[in-house]
C-alpha positions in Angstrom: -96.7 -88.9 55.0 -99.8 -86.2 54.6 -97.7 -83.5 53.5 -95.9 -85.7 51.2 -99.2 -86.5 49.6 -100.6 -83.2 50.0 -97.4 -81.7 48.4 -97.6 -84.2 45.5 -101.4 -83.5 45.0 -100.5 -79.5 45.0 -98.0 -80.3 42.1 -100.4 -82.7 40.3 -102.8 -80.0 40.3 -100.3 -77.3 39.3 -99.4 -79.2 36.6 -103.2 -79.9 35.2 -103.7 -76.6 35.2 -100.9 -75.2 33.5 -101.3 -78.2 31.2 -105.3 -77.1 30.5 -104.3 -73.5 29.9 -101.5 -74.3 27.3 -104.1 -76.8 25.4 -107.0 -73.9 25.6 -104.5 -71.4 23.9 -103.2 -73.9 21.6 -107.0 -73.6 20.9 -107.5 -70.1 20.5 -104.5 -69.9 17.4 -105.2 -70.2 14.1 -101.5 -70.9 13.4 -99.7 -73.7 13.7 -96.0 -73.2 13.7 -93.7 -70.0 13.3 -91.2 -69.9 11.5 -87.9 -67.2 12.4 -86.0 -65.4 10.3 -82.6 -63.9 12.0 -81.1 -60.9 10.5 -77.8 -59.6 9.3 -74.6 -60.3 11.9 -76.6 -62.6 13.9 -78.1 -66.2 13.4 -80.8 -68.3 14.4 -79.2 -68.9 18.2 -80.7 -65.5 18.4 -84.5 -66.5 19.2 -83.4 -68.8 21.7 -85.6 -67.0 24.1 -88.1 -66.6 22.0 -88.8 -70.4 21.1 -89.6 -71.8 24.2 -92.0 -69.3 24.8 -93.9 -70.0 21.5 -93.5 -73.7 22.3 -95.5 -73.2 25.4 -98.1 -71.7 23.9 -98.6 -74.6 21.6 -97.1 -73.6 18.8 -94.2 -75.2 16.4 -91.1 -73.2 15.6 -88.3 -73.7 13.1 -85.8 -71.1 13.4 -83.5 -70.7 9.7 -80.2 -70.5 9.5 -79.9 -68.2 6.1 -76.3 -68.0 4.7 -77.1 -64.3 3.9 -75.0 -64.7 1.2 -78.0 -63.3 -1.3 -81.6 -61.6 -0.7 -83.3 -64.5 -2.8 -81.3 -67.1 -1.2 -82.1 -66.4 1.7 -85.5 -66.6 0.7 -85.0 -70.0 -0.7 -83.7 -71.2 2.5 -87.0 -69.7 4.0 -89.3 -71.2 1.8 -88.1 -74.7 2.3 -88.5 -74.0 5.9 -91.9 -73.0 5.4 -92.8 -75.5 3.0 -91.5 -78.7 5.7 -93.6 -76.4 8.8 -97.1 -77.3 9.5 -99.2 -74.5 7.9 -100.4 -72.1 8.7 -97.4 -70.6 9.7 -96.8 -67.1 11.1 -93.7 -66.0 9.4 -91.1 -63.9 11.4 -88.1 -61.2 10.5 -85.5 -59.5 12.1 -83.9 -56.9 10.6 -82.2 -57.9 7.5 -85.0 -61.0 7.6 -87.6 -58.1 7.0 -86.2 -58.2 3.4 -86.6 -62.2 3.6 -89.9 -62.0 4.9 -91.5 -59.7 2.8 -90.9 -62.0 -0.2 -91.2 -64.6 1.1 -94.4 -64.2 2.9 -96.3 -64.8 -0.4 -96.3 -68.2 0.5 -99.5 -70.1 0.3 -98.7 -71.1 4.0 -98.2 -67.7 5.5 -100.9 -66.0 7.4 -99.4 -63.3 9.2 -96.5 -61.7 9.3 -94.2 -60.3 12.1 -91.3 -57.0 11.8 -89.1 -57.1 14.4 -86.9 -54.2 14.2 -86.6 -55.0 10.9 -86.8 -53.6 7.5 -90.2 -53.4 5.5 -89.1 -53.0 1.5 -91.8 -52.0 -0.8 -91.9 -53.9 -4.4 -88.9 -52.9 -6.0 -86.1 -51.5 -3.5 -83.4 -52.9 -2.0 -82.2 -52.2 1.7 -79.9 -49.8 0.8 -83.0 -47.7 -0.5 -85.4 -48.9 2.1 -83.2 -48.0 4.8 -83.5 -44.0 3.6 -79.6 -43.2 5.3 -80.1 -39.7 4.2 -83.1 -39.1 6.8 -82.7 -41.7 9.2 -79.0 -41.9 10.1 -78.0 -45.4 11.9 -75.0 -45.0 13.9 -74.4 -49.0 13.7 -74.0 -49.2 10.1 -71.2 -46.9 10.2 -69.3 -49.2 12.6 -69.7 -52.1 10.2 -66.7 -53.3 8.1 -65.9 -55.4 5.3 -63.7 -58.2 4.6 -61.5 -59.3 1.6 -64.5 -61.2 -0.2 -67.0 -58.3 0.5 -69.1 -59.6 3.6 -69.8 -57.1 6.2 -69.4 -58.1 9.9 -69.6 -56.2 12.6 -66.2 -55.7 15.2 -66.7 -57.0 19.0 -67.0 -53.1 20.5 -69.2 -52.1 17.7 -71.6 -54.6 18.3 -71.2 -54.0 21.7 -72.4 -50.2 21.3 -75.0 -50.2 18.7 -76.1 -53.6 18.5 -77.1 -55.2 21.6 -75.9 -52.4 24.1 -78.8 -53.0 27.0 -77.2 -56.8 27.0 -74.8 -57.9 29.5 -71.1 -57.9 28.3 -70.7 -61.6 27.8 -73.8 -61.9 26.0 -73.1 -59.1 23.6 -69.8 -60.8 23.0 -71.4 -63.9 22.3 -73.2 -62.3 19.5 -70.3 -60.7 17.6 -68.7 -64.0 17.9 -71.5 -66.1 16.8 -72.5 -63.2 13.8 -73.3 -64.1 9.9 -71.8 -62.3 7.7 -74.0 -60.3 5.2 -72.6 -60.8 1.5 -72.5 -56.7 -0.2 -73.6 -57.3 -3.5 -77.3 -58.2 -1.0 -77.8 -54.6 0.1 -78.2 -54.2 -3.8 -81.1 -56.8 -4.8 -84.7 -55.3 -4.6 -87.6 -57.5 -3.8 -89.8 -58.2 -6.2 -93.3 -59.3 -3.8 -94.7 -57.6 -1.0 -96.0 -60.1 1.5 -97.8 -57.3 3.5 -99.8 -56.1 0.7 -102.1 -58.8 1.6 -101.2 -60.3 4.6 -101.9 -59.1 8.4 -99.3 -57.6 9.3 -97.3 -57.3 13.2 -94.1 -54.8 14.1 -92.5 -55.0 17.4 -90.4 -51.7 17.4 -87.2 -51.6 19.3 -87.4 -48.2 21.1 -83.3 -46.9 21.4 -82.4 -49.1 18.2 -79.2 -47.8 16.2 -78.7 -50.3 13.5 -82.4 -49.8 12.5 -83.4 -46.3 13.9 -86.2 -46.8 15.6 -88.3 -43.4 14.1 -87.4 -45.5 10.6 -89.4 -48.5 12.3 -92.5 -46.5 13.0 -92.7 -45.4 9.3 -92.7 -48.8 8.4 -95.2 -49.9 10.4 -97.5 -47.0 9.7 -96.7 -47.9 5.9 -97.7 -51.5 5.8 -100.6 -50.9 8.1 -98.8 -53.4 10.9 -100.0 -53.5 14.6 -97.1 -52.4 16.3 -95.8 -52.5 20.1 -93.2 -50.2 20.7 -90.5 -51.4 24.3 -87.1 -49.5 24.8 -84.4 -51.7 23.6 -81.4 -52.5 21.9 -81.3 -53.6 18.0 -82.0 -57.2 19.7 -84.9 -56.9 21.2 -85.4 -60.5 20.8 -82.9 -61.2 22.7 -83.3 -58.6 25.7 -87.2 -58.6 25.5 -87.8 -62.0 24.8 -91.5 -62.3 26.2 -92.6 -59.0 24.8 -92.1 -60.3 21.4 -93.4 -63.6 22.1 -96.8 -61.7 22.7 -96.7 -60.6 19.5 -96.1 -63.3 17.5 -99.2 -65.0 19.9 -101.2 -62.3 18.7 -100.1 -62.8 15.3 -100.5 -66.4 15.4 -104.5 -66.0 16.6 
């Protein structure tokens, strides 16, 4: 009967503490929800990792599901996201939703932005120019094909080898089976704001990345001025490094 009390004091305790230390970060951030953008030939099961681990630290999340059918509606989809979240919201990308993001991170709610692996347009270009093929190759992109109404997907052993290639077999599969579907004519549409002209700005870097090269990351975060965190990962690093990105949102969210 004393160790069963004892043992269900001990777990009391444990769980004041942890309790106290979520409720003194929750303190500590300025934001109050995050909202995730997923990226080209993936969705929003993709931060799945991610979420709880913003959750404990006492923050909201709402993770979009964007049709990627078009750059600005995509946005659209974001900003409705945004506009239901409790501001201020930290707003993240991945990948293609580095596009999304940097539009729609003009958005009175936004106070931070975060990159992840993801592309960081300048007023004016699309991804196709943003992604500068001609000096920063991406093997991935090559793999990628196109079906009868245009949309570009991603085959099972493609995805597989450049896209989330330090993730176990059945989870890799998982993703080319669960992928959106990026619409061609979006690779065309520029941006027309630059959300990290004015905004603090985060990059987590994915370190052996081959959809978007990882040297191409570091010139976008030395161009919007981000702090960056470089791990060596896959194209998901989301997905493979869930905590490490987590920490950077947390930052992003104080």
């Amino acid at each position: 009967m004393r160790f069963r009390k004892l043992l269900m004091s001990t777990f009391v305790s444990l769980g004041l503490t942890l309790t106290g230390t979520t409720t003194a970060l929750a303190e500590t951030l300025a934001a109050k929800t995050v909202v995730l953008v997923h990226g080209a030939f993936a969705d929003g099961s993709s931060w799945s990792a991610v979420s709880p681990l913003l959750r404990e630290a006492g923050l909201n999340v709402i993770a979009v599901q964007n049709p990627l059918d078009s750059l600005m509606g995509d946005v659209a989809y974001t900003n409705r996201a945004i506009d239901r979240a409790e501001g201020p919201v930290v707003l993240v990308g991945h990948s293609w939703g580095g596009m999304v993001i940097t539009e729609a991170g003009v958005h009175d709610k936004v106070q931070s932005l975060v990159y992840v692996a993801a592309y960081a347009p300048d007023v004016g270009q699309s991804l196709g120019e943003a992604a500068m093929l001609d000096v920063y190759p991406a093997p991935g992109l090559g793999a990628l094909q196109q079906d009868e109404a245009g949309y570009f997907y991603l085959p099972e052993a493609a995805a597989a080898e450049f896209f989330a290639h330090d993730l176990p077999a059945d989870q890799a599969a998982f993703i080319a089976a669960s992928q959106g579907l990026l619409n061609s004519k979006a690779l065309e549409e520029p941006v027309t704001q630059a959300a990290w002209k004015d905004k603090p700005s985060f990059f987590a870097i994915a370190g052996d990345d081959k959809m978007t090269p990882t040297p191409l990351q570091r010139e976008f975060a030395k161009k919007i001025g981000a702090t960056s965190a470089e791990v060596p990962s896959s194209h998901v690093v989301m997905v493979s490094n869930p905590q490490f990105v987590a920490d950077l949102i947390i930052q992003a969210a104080k």
